[in-house]
N, CA, C and O atoms as CSV, one atom per row, in Angstrom:
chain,resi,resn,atom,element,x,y,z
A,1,UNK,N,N,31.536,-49.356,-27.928
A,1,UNK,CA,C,31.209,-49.175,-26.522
A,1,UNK,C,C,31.747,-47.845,-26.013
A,1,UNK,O,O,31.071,-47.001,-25.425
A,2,UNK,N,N,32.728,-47.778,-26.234
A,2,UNK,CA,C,33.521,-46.121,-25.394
A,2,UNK,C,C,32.529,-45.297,-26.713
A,2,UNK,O,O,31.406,-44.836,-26.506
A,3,UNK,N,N,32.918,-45.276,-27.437
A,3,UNK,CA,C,31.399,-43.555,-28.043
A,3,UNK,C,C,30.256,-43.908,-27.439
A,3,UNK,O,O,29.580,-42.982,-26.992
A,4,UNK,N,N,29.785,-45.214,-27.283
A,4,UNK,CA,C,28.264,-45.081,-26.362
A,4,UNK,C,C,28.478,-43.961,-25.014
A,4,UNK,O,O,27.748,-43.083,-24.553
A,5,UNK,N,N,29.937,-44.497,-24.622
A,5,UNK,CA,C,29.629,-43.898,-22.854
A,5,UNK,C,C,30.145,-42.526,-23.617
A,5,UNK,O,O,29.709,-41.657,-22.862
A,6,UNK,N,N,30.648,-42.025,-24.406
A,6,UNK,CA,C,31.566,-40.934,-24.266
A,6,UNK,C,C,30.388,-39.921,-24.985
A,6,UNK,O,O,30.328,-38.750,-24.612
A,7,UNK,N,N,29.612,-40.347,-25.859
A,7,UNK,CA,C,28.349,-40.115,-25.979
A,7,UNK,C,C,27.246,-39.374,-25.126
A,7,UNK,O,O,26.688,-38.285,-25.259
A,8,UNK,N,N,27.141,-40.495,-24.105
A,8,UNK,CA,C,26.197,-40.364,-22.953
A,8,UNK,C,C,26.757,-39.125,-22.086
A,8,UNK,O,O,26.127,-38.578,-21.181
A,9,UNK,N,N,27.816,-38.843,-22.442
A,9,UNK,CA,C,28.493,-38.183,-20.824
A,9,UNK,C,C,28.412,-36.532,-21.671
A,9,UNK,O,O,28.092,-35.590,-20.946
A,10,UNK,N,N,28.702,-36.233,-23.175
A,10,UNK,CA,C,28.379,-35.435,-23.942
A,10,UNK,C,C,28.073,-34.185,-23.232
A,10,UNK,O,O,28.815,-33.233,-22.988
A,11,UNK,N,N,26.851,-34.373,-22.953
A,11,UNK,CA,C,25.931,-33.357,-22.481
A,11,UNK,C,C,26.057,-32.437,-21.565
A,11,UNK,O,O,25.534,-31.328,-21.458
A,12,UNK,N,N,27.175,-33.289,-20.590
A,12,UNK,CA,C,27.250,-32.906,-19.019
A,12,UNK,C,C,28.166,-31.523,-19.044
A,12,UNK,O,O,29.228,-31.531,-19.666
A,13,UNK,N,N,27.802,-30.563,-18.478
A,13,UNK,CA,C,29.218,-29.675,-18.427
A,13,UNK,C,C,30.160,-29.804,-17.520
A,13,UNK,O,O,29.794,-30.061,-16.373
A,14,UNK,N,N,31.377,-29.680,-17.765
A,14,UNK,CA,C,32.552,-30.302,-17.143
A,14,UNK,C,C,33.443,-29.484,-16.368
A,14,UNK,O,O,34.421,-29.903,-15.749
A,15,UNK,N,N,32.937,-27.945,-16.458
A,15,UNK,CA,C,33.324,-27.118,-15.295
A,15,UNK,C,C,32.987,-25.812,-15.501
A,15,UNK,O,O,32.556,-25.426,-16.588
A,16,UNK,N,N,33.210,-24.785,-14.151
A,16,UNK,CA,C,32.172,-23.616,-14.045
A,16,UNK,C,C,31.047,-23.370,-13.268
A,16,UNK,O,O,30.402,-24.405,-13.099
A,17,UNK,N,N,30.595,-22.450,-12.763
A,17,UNK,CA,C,29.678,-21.805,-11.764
A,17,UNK,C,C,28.206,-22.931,-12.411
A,17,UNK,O,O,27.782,-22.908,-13.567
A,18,UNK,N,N,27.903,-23.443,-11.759
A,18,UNK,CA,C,26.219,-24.553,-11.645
A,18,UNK,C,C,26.655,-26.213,-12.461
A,18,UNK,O,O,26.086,-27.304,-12.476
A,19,UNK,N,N,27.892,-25.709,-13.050
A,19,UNK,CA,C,28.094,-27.425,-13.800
A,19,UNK,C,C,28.739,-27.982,-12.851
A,19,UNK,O,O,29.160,-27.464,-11.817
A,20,UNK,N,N,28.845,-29.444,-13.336
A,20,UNK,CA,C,29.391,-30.592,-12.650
A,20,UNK,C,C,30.711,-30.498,-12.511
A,20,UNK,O,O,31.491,-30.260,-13.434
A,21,UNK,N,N,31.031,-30.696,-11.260
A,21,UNK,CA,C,32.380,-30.759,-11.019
A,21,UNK,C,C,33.447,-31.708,-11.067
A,21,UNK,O,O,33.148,-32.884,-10.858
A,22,UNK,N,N,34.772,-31.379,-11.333
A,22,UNK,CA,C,35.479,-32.541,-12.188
A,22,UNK,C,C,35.534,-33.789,-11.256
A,22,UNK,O,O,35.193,-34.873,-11.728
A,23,UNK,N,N,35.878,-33.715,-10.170
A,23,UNK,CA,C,35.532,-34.760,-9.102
A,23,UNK,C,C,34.035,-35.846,-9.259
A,23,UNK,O,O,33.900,-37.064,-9.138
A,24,UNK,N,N,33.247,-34.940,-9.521
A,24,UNK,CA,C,32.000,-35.663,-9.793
A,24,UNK,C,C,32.066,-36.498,-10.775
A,24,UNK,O,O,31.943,-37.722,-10.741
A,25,UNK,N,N,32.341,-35.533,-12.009
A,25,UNK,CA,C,32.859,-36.104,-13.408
A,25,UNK,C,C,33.422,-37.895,-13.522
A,25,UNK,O,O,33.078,-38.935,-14.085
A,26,UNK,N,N,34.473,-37.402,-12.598
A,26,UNK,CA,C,35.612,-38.537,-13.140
A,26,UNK,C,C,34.592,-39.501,-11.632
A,26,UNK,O,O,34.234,-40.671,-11.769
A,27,UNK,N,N,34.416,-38.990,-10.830
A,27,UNK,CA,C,33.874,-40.611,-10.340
A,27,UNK,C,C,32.189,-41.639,-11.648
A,27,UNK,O,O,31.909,-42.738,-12.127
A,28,UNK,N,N,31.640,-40.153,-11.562
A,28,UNK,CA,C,30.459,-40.646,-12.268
A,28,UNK,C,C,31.561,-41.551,-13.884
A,28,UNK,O,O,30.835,-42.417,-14.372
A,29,UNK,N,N,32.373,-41.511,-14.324
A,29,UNK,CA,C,32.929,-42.116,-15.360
A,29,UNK,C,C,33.542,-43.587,-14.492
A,29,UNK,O,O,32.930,-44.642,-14.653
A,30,UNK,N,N,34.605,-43.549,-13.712
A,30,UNK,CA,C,34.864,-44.782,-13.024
A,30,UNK,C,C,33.369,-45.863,-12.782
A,30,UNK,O,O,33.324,-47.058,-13.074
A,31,UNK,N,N,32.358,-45.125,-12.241
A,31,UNK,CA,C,31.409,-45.959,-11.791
A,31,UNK,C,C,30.988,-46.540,-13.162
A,31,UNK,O,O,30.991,-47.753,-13.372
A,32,UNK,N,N,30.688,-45.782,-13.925
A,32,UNK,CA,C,29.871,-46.223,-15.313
A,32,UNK,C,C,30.902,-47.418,-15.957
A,32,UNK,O,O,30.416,-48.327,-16.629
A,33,UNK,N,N,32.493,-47.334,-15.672
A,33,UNK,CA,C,32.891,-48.189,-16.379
A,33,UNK,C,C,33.076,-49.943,-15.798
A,33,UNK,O,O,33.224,-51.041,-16.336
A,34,UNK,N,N,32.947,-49.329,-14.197
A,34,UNK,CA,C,32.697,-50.470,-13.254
A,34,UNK,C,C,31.315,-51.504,-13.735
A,34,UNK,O,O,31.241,-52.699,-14.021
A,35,UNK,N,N,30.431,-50.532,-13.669
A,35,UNK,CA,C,29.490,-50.944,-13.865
A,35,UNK,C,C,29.195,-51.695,-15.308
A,35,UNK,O,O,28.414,-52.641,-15.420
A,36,UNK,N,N,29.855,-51.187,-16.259
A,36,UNK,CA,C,29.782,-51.973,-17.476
A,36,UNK,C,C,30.669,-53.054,-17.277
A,36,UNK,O,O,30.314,-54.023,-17.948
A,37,UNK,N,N,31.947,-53.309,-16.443
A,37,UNK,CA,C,32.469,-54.285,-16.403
A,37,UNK,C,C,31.245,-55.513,-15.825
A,37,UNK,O,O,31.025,-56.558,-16.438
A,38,UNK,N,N,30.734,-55.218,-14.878
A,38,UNK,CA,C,30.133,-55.853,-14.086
A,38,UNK,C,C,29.037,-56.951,-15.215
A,38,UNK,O,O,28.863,-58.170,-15.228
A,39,UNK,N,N,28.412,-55.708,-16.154
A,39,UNK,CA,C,27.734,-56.326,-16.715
A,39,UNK,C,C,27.826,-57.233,-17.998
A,39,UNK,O,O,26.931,-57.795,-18.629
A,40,UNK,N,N,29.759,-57.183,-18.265
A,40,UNK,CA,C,30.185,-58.098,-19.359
A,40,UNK,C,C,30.429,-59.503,-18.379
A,40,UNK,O,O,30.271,-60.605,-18.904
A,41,UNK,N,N,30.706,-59.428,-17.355
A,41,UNK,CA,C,31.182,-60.110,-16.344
A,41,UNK,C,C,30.084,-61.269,-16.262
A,41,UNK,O,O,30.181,-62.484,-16.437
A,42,UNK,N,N,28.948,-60.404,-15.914
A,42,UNK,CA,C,27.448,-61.414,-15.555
A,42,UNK,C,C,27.484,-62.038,-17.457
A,42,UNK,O,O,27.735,-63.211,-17.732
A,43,UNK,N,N,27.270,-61.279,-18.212
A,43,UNK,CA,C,26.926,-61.936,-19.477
A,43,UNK,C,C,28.333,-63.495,-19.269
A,43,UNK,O,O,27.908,-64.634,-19.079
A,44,UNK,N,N,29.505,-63.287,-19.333
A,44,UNK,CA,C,30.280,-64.230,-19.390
A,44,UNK,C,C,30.066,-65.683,-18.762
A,44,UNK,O,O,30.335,-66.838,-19.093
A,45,UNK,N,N,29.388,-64.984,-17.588
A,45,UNK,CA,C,28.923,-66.158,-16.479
A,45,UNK,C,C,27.740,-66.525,-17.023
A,45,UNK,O,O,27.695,-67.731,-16.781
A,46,UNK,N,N,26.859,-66.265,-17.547
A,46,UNK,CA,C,25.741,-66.657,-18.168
A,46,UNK,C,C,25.675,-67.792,-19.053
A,46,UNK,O,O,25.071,-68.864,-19.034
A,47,UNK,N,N,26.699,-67.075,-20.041
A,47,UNK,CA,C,27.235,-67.901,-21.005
A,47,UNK,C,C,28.227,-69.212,-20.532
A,47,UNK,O,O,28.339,-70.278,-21.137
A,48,UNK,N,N,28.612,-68.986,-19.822
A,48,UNK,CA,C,29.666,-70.764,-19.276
A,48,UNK,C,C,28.502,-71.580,-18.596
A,48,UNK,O,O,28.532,-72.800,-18.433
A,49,UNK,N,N,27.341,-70.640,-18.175
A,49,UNK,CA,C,26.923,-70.871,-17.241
A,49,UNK,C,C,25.834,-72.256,-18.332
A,49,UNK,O,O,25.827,-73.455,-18.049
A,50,UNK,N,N,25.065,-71.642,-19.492
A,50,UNK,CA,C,24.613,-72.105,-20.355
A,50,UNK,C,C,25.395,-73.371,-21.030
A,50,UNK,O,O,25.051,-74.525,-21.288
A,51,UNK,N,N,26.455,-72.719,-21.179
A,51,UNK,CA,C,27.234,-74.315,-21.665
A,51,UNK,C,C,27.512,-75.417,-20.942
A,51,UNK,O,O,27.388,-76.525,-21.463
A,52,UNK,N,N,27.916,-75.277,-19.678
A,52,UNK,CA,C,28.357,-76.086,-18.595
A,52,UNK,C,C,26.589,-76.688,-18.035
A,52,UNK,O,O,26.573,-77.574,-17.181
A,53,UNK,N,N,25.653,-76.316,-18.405
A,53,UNK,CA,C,23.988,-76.692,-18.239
A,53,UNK,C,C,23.850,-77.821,-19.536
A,53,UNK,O,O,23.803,-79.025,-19.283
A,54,UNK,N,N,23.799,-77.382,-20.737
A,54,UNK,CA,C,24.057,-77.995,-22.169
A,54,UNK,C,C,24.872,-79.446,-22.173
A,54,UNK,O,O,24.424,-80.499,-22.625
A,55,UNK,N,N,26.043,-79.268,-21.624
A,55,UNK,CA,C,26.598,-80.442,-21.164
A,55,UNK,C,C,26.686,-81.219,-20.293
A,55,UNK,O,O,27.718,-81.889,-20.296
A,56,UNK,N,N,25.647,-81.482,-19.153
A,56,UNK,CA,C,25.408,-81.832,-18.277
A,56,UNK,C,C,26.780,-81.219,-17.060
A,56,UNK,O,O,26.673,-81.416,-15.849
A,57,UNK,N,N,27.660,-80.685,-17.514
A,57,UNK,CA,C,28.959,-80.669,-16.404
A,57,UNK,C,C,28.328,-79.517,-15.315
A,57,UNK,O,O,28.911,-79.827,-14.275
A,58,UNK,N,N,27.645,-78.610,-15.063
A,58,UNK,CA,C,27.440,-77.240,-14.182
A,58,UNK,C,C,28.166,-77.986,-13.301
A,58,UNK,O,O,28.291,-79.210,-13.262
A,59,UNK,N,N,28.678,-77.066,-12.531
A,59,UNK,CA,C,29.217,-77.314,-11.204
A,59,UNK,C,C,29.579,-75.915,-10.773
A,59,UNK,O,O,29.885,-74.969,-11.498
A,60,UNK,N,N,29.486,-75.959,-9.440
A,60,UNK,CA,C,30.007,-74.639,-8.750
A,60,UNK,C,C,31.454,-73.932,-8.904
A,60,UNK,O,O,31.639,-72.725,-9.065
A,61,UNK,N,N,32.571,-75.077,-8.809
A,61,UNK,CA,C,33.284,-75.279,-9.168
A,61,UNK,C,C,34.283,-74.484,-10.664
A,61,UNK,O,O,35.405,-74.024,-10.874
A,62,UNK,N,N,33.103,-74.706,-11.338
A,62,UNK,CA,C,33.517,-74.059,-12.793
A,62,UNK,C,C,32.985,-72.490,-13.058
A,62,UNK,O,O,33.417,-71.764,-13.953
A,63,UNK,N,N,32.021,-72.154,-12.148
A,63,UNK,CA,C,32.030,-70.885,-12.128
A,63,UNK,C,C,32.356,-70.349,-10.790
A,63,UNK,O,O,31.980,-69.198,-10.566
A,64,UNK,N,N,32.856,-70.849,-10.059
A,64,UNK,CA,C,33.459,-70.005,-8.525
A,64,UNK,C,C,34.371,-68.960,-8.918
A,64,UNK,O,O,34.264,-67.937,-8.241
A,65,UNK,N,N,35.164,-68.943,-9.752
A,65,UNK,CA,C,36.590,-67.704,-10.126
A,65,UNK,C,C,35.343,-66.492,-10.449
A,65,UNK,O,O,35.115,-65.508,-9.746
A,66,UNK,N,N,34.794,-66.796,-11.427
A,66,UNK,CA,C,33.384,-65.794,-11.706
A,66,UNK,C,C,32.781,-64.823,-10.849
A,66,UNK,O,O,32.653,-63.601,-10.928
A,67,UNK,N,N,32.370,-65.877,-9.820
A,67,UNK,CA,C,31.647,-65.481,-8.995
A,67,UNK,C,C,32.074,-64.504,-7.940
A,67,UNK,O,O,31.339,-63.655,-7.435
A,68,UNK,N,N,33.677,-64.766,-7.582
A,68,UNK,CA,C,34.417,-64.227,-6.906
A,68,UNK,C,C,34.601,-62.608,-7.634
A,68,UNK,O,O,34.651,-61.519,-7.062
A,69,UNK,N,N,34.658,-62.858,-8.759
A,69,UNK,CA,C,35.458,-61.654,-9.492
A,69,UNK,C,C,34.328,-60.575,-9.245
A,69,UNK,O,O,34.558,-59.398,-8.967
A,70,UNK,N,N,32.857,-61.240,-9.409
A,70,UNK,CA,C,31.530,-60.505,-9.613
A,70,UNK,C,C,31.648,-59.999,-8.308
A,70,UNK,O,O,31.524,-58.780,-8.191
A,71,UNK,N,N,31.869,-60.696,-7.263
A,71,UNK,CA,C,31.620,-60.406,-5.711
A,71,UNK,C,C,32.494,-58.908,-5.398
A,71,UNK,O,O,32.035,-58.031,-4.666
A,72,UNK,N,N,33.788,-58.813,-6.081
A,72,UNK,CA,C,34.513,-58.092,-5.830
A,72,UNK,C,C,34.435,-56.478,-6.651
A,72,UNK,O,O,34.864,-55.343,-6.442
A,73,UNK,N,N,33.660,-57.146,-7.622
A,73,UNK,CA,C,33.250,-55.943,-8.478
A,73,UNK,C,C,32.230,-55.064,-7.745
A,73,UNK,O,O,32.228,-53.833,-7.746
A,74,UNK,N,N,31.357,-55.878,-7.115
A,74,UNK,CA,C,30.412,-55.640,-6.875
A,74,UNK,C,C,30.723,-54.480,-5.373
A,74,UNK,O,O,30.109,-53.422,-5.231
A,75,UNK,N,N,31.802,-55.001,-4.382
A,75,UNK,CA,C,32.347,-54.065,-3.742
A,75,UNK,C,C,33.064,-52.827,-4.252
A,75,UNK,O,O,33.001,-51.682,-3.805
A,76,UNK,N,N,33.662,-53.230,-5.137
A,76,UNK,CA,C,34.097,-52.001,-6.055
A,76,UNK,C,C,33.071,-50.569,-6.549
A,76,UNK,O,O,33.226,-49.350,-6.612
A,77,UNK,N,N,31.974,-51.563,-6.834
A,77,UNK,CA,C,30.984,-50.880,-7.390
A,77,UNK,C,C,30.333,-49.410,-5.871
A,77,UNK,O,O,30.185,-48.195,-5.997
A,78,UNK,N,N,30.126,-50.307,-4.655
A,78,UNK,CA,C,29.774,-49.763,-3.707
A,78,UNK,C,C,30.374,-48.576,-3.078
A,78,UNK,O,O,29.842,-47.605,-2.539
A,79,UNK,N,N,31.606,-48.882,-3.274
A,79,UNK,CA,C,33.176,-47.857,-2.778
A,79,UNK,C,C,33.183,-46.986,-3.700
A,79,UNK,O,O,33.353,-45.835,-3.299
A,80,UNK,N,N,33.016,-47.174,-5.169
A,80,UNK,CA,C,32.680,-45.917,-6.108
A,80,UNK,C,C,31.833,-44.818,-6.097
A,80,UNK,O,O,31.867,-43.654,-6.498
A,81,UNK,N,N,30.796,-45.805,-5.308
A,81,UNK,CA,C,28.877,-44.756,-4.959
A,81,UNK,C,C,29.118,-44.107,-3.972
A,81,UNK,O,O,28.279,-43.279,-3.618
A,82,UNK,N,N,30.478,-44.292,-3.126
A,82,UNK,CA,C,30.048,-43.775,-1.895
A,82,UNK,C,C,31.097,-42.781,-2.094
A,82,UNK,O,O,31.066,-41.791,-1.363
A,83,UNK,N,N,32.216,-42.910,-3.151
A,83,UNK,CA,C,33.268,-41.874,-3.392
A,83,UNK,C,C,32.245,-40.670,-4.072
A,83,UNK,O,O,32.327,-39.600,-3.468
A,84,UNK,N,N,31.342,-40.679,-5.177
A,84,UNK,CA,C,30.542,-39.941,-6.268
A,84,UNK,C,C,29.432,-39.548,-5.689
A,84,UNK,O,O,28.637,-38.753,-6.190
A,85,UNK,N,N,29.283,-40.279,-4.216
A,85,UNK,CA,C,28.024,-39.309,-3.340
A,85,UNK,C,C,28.911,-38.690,-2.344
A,85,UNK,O,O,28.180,-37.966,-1.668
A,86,UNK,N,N,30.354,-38.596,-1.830
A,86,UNK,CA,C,31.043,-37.860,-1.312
A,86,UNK,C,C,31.517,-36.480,-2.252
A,86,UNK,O,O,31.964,-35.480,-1.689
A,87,UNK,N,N,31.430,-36.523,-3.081
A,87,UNK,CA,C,31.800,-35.635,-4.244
A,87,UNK,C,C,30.489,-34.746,-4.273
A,87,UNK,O,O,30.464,-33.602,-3.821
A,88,UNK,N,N,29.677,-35.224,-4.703
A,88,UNK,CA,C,28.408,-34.746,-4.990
A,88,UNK,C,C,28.329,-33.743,-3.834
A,88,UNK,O,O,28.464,-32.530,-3.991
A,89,UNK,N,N,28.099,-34.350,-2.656
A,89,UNK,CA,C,27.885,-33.439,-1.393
A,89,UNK,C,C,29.090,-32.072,-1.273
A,89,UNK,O,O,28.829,-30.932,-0.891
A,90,UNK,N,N,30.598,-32.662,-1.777
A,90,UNK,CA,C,31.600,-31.894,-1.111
A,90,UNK,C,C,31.801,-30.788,-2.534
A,90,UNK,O,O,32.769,-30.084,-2.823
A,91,UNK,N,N,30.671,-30.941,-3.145
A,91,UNK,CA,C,30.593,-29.802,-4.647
A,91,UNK,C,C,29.185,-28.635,-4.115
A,91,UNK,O,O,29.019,-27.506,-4.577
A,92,UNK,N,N,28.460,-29.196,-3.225
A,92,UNK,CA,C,27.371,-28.288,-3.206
A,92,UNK,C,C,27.862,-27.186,-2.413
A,92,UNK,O,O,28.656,-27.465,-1.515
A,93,UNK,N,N,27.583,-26.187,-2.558
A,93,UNK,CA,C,27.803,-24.593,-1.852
A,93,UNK,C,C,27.135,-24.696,-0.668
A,93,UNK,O,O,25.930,-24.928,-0.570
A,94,UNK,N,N,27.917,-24.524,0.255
A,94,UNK,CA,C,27.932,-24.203,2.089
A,94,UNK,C,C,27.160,-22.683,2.203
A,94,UNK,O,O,27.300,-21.661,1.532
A,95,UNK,N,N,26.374,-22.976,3.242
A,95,UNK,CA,C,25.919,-22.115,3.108
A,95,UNK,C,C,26.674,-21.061,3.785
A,95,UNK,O,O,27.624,-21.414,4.483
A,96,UNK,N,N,26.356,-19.671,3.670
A,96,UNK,CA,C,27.153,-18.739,3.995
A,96,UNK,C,C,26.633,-17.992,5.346
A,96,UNK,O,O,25.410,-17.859,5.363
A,97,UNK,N,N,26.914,-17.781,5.810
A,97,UNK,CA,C,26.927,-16.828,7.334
A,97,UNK,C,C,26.450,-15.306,6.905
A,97,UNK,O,O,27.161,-14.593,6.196
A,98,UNK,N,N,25.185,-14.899,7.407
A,98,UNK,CA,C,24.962,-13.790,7.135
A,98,UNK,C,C,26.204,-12.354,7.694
A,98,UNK,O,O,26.791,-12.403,8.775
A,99,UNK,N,N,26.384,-11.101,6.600
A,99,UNK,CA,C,27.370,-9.986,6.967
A,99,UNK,C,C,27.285,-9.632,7.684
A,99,UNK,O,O,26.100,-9.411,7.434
A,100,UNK,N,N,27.474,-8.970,9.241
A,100,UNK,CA,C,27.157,-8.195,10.138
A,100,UNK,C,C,26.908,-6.826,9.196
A,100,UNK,O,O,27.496,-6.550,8.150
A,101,UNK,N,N,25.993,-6.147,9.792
A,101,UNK,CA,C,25.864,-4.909,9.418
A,101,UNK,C,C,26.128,-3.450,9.662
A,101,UNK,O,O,26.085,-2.350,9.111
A,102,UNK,N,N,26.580,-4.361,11.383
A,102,UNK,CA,C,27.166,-2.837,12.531
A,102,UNK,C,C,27.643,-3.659,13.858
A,102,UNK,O,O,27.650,-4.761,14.405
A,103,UNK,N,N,28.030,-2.311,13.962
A,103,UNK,CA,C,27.986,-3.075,16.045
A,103,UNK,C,C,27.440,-2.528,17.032
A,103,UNK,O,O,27.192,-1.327,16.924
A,104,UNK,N,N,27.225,-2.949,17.788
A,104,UNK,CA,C,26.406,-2.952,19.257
A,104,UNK,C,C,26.776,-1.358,20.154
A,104,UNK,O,O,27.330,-1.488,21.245
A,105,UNK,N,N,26.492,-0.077,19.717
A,105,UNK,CA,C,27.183,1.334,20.618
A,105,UNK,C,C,27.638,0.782,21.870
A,105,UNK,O,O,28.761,1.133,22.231
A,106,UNK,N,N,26.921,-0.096,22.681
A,106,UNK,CA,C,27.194,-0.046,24.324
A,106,UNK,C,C,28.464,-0.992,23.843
A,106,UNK,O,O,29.538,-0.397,23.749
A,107,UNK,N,N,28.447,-2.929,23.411
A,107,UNK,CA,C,30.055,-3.301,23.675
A,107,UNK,C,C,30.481,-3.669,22.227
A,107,UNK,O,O,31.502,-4.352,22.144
A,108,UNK,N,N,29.816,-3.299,21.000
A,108,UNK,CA,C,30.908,-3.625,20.242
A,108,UNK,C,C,30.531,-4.931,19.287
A,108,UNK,O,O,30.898,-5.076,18.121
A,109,UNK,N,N,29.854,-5.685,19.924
A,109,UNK,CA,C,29.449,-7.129,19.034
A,109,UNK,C,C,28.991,-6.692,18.167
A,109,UNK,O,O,28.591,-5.543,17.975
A,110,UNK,N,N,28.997,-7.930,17.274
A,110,UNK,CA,C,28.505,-7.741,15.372
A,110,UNK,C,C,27.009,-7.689,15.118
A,110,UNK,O,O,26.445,-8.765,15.318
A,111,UNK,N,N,26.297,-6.760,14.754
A,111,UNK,CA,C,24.937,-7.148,14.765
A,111,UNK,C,C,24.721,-6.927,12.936
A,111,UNK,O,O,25.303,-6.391,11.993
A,112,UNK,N,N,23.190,-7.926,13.286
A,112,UNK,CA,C,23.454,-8.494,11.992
A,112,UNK,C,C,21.611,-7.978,11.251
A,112,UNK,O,O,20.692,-7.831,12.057
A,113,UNK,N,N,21.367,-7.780,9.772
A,113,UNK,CA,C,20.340,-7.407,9.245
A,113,UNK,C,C,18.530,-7.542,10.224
A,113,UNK,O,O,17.649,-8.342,9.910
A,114,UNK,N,N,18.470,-6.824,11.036
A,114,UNK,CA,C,16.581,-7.512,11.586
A,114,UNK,C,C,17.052,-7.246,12.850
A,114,UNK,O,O,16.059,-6.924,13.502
A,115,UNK,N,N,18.370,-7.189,13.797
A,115,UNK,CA,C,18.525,-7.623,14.445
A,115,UNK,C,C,18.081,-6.165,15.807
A,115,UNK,O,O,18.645,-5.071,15.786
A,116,UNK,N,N,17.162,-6.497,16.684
A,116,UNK,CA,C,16.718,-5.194,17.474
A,116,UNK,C,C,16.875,-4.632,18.470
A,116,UNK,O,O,16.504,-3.570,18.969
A,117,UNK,N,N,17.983,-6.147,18.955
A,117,UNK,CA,C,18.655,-6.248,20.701
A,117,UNK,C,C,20.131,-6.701,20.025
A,117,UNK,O,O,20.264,-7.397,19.018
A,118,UNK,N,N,20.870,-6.299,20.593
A,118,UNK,CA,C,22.070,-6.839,20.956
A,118,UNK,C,C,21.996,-8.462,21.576
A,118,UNK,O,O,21.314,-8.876,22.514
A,119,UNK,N,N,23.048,-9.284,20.605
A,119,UNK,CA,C,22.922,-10.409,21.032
A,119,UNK,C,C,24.105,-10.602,22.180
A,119,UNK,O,O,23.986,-11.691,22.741
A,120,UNK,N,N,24.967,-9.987,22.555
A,120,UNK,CA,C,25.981,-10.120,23.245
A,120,UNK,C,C,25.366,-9.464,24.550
A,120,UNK,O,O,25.474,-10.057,25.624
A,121,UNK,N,N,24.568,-7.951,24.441
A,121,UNK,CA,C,24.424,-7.658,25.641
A,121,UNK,C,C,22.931,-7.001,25.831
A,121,UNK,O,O,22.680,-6.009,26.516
A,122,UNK,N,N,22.271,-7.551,25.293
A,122,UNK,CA,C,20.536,-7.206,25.218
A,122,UNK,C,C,20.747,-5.698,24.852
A,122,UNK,O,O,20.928,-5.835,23.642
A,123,UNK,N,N,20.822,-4.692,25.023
A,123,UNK,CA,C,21.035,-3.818,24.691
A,123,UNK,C,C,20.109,-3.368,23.224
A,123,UNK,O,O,20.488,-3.764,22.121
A,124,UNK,N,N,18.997,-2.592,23.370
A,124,UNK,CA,C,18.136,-2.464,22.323
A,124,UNK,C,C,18.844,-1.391,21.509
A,124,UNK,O,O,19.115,-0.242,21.855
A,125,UNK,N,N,19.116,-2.076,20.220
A,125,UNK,CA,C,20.018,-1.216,18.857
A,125,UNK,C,C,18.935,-0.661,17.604
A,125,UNK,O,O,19.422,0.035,16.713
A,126,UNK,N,N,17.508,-0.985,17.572
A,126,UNK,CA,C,16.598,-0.541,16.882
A,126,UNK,C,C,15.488,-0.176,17.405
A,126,UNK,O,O,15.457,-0.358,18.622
A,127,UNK,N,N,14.155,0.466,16.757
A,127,UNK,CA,C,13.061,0.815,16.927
A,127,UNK,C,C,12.113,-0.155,16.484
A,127,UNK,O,O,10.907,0.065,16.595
């Protein structure tokens, strides 16, 4: 099981200008392992679930601890997505504020590439 995931994750680059960032990284790994818990979890319950059917006993009862654990995973699972889509977002590049290029002769403000008036004091700075 760990070379499957460690496998899968292989590919990803793990830091540097356009790769994934380690924040991303390590949540996208927490989630994946959540998520595989989740899904040994359901198989387990399946399986009691099958036997306790087989023997006439099912009862709620005998899988409630299960169910609980699944319930909680399952929040776990949610709080992970929302940590690895906080990441995701807080990795993408902001955009940047264009350079001023000069200032304004009459007061001085920053004027910026195109710009043909003064934004501080109308003041026409191009042709």
């Amino acid at each position: 099981m760990q070379e499957e995931m460690r496998t899968a994750g292989e590919g990803r680059p793990k830091t540097g200008m356009g790769e994934e960032p380690a924040p991303v990284t390590e949540a996208r790994a927490r989630l994946e392992k959540l998520r595989q818990e989740r899904h040994d979890l359901l198989a387990e319950i399946g399986e009691e679930a099958v036997a306790l059917y087989a023997s006439g006993e099912i009862t709620l009862p005998g899988l409630g601890m299960k169910l609980v654990q699944l319930s909680e995973l399952q929040e776990r699972i949610e709080l992970e997505e929302a940590r690895m889509a906080a990441a995701v977002e807080a990795s993408r590049p902001k955009a940047v504020p264009p350079a001023p290029v000069g200032a304004c002769p009459a007061c001085g403000a920053a004027l910026f590439a195109g710009d043909r008036f003064c934004p501080q004091c109308g003041r026409r700075v191009s042709d």
